[in-house]
C-alpha positions in Angstrom: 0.0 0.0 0.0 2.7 2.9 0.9 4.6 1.5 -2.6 1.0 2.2 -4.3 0.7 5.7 -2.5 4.5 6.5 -3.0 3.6 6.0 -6.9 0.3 8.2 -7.1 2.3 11.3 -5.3 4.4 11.6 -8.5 1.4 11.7 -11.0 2.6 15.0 -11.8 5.1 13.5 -13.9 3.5 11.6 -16.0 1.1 14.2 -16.7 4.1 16.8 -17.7 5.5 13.7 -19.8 2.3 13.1 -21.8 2.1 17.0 -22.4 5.4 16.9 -23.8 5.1 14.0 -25.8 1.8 15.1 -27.3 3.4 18.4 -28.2 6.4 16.7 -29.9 4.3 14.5 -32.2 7.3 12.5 -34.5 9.7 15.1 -33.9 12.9 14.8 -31.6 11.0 17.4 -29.2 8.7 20.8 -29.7 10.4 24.2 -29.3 10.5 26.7 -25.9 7.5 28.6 -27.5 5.2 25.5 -28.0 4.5 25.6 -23.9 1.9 26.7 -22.6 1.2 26.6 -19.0 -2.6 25.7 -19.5 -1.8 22.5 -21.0 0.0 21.1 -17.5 -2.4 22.9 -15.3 -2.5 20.1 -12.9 1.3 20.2 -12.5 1.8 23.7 -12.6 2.7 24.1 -9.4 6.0 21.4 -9.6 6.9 22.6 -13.2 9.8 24.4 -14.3 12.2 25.4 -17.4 15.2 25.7 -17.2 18.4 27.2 -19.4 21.7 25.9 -20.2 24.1 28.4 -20.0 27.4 26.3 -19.5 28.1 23.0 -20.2 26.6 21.0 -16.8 24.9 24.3 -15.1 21.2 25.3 -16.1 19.4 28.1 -14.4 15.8 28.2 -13.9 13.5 30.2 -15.8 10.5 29.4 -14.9 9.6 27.5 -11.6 6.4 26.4 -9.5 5.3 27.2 -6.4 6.5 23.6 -4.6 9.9 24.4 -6.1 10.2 27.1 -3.8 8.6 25.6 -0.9 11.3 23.1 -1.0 13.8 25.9 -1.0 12.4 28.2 1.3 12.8 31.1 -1.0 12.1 32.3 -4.7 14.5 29.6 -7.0 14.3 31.8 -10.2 17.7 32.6 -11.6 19.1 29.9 -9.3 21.1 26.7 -10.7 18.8 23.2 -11.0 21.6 21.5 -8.8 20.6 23.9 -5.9 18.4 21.2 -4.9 20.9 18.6 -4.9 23.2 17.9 -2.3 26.7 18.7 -2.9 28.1 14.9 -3.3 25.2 14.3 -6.2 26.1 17.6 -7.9 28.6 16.0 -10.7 26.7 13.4 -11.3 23.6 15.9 -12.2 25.7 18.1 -14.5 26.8 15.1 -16.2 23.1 13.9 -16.8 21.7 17.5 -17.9 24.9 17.3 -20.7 23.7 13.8 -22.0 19.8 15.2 -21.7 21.3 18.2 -24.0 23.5 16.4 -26.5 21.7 13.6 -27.1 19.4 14.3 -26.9 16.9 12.3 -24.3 14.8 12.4 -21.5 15.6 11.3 -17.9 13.9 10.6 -14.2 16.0 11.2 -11.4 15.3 9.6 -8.3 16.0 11.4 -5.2 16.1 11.0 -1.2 16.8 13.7 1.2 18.0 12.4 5.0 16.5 13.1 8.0 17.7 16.0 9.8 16.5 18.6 12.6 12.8 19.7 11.8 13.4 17.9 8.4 11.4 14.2 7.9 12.8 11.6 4.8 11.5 12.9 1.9 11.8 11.2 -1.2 11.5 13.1 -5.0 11.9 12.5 -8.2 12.6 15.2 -11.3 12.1 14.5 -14.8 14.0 16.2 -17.3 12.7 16.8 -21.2 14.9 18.7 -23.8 13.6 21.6 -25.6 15.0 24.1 -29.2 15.1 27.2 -28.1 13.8 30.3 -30.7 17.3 30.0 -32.7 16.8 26.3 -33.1 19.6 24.8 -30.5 18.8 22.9 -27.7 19.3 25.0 -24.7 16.2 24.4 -22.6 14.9 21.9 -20.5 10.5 21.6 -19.0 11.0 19.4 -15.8 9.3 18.6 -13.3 10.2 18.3 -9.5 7.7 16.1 -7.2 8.7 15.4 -3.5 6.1 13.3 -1.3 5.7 13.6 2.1 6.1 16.0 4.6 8.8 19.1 3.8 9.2 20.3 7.2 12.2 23.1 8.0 13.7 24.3 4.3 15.9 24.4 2.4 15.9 20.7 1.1 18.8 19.5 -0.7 19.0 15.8 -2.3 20.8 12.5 -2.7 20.7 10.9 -6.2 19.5 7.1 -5.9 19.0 6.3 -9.5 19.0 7.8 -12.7 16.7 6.6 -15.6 17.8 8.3 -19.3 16.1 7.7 -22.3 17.7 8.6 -26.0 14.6 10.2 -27.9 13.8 8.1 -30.9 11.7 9.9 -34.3 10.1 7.6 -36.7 13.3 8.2 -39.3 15.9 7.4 -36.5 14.0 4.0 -36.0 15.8 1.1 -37.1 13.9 -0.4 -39.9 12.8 -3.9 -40.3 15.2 -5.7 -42.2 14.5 -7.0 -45.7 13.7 -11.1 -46.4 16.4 -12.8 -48.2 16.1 -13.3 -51.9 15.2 -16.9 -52.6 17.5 -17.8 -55.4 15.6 -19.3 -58.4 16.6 -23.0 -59.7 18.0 -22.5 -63.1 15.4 -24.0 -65.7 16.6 -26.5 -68.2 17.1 -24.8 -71.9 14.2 -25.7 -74.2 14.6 -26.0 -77.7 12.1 -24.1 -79.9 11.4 -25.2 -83.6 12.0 -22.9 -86.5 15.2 -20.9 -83.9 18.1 -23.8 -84.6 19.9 -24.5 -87.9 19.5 -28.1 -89.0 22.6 -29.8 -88.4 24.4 -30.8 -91.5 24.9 -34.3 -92.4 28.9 -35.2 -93.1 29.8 -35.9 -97.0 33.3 -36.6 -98.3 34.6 -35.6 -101.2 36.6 -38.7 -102.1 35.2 -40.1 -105.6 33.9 -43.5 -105.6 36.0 -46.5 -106.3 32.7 -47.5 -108.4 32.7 -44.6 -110.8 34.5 -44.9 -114.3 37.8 -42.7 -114.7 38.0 -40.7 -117.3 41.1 -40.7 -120.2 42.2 -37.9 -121.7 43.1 -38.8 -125.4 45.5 -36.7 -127.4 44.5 -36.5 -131.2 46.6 -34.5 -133.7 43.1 -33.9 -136.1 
């Protein structure tokens, strides 16, 4: 039951995935302008976008309200990685380069120890690449969803697991590969009237010992 609970809490996710999917149809992924905040209205609130602005480091843009609750403060203009602790922070950079260049999607898993006014909270963010206005991919819609109780801010978290997914179009699918041609057996040659010569039957040219010789007589008349 708490697994089955634990697993509703981040609905959010799946509801900014499906958004994003829908919105980049067959394409590798829609453009910054293509968002709009009606269409993940449910999941507002743990939405964000982000901009890369060095390799590893992107700075949000845009950020909801739980974002902030988990900060304690306004997180606009700060660094994604503010939310992770500083042992995790490499590995996150690394992650939002391969989300970038890839390009793909990923889920990071996250747990946050227990600590003075602060319960175990466990979250989870889900990264989605986006083109920016000049074509280059150099934003990122996210999500961040944390269940349980926040208690005393600012939160800052562990990375338990990280799930990336290279984005495949229809033309960068594999395709099916081709039967074998069946070699055909050769047919035997068929011989068709009026297209061969008659063959010629062998004569010699040796008189026959039957046939009178002819003399050649000499007359002086």
């Amino acid at each position: 039951m708490t697994q089955h609970v634990s697993e509703n809490g981040f609905a959010p996710l799946a509801q900014v995935e499906a958004y994003w999917e829908a919105l980049r149809g067959t394409r590798l992924m829609p453009a910054r302008s293509e968002i709009d905040p009606r269409g993940i209205e449910q999941a507002l609130e743990y939405s964000f976008i982000v901009e890369r602005i060095a390799p590893g480091i992107a700075r949000l843009r845009i950020a909801g309200s739980h974002l902030s609750d988990l900060m304690g403060m306004e997180v606009r203009g700060m660094p994604l990685t503010a939310f992770i602790a500083p042992s995790s922070r490499r590995q996150v950079s690394d992650t939002l380069e391969e989300v970038f260049e890839t390009p793909a999607t990923c889920t990071l898993t996250l747990h946050s120890e227990k600590g003075a006014g602060m319960p175990p909270l466990d979250a989870r963010i889900l990264l989605m690449p986006l083109k920016s206005d000049l074509g280059d991919v150099s934003r990122l819609l996210g999500a961040l969803v944390s269940v349980g109780d926040v208690g005393r801010s600012p939160r800052r978290f562990e990375v338990t697991g990280t799930a990336l997914r290279p984005i495949l179009t229809d033309q960068s699918k594999p395709a099916p590969l081709a039967p074998e041609p069946t070699l055909a057996m050769p047919k035997p040659a068929v011989k068709v009237p009026g297209f061969a010569e008659p063959k010629p039957s062998f004569r010699s040219k040796t008189p026959r010992r039957d046939a009178p010789y002819l003399r050649v007589v000499k007359s002086d008349d």
